[in-house]
C-alpha angles and dihedrals in degrees: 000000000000088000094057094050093049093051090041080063096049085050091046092040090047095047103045082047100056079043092058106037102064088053095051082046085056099042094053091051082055099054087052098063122106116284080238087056096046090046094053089051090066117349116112124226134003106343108180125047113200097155087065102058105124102017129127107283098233097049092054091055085053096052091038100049090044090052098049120019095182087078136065113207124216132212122216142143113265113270089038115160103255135189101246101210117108115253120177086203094066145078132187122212115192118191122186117264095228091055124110091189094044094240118183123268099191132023107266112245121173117259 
């Protein structure tokens, strides 16, 4: 009897393995996808801002904010510490250091 219930729990332990191991497999592929991908999956509103590469730094936050208020801009120099979690309430805006009018150094993207 006892030999029929251990195997029974081998059986039961293999099975739910082989069951869990393709969806963390899954999982992992999908954490490796581009912060752009990710955001289109479940951000709301515009996400990416190329027409605003180079442009003063506060005016962008205006235009951003205004296009998507779902999001809060930052402002901050190039090369700035960052939290790097994603966050489709965030934006980062980057100027260059060397400029006087804050003009952006990357494209602003959420996250």
């Amino acid at each position: 009897m006892k030999r029929v219930t251990v195997a029974a729990f081998v059986l039961a332990s293999a099975t739910s393995l082989g069951v869990g191991i393709p969806a963390v497999a899954s999982a992992a592929v999908a954490d490796k996808a581009a912060p752009e991908q990710r955001a289109a999956s479940f951000c709301q509103g515009k996400q990416e801002w190329p027409e605003l590469a180079g442009m003063p730094a506060k005016a962008a936050k205006e235009i951003i904010e205004r296009e998507n208020p779902y999001v809060t801009a930052r402002i901050l120099p190039e090369g700035s510490p960052v939290t790097l979690d994603f966050r489709c309430d965030r934006v980062w805006l980057f100027h260059k250091v060397d400029s006087p009018q804050l003009l952006l150094a990357h494209t602003p993207r959420v996250g």
